[in-house]
C-alpha positions in Angstrom: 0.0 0.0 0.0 1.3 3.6 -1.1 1.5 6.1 1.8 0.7 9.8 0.9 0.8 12.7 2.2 -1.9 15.0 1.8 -2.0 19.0 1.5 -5.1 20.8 2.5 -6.4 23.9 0.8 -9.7 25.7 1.1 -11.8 27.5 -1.3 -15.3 29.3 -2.1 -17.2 28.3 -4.9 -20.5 30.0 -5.7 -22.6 29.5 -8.3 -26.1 31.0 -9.6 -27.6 27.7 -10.0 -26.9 24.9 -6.9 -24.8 24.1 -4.7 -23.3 21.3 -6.6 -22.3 23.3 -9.1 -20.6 25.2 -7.1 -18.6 22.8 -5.2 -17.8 21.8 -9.1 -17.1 25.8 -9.8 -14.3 25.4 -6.9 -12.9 22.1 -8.1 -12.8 23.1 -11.2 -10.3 26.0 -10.3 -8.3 24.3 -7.9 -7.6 21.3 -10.9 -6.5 24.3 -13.1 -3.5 25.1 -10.6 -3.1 22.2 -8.8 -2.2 18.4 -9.8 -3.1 15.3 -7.6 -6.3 16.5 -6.7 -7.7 13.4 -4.6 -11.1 14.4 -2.5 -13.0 17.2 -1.1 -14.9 17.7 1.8 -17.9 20.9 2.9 -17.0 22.7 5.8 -19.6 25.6 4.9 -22.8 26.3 2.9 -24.6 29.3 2.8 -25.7 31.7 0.1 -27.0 35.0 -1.1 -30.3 36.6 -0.7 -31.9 39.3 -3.8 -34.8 41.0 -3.5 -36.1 38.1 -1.4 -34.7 35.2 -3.3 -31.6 32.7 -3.7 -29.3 34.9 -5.5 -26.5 32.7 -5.8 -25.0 29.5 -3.0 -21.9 29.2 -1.9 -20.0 26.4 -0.6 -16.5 26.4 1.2 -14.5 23.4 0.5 -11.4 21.6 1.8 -9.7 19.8 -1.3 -6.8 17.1 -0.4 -4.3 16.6 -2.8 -1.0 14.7 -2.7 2.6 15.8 -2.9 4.5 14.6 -5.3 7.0 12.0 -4.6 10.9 13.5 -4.2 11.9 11.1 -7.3 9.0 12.5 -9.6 11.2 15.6 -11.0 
């Protein structure tokens, strides 16, 4: 069995239409930047209110990615 090592980052996604897209809006960016990507987890949901309706959700997201391995250069 491989053992990893794991960074943690957190992020906002929002998006006009759910909150699952939004938590795809964040891993979206974080894959654009990052490699290794390996799971994600919510640690907040909330949203935005217009003239007395859902403007937009937002979702905060821990994303765990692994470091590559000293011999990978």
């Amino acid at each position: 069995m491989d053992e990893h090592v794991y960074k943690i980052i957190r992020l906002t996604g929002s998006s006009a239409e759910s909150m699952d897209a939004a938590i795809r809006n964040a891993v979206r960016r974080a894959s654009q930047t990052l490699r290794n990507l390996r799971w994600f987890r919510v640690v907040e949901t909330r949203g935005y209110i217009e003239d007395g309706e859902v403007a937009y959700f937002q979702v905060t997201v821990e994303i765990g990615f692994t470091l590559d391995d000293e011999d990978d250069d």
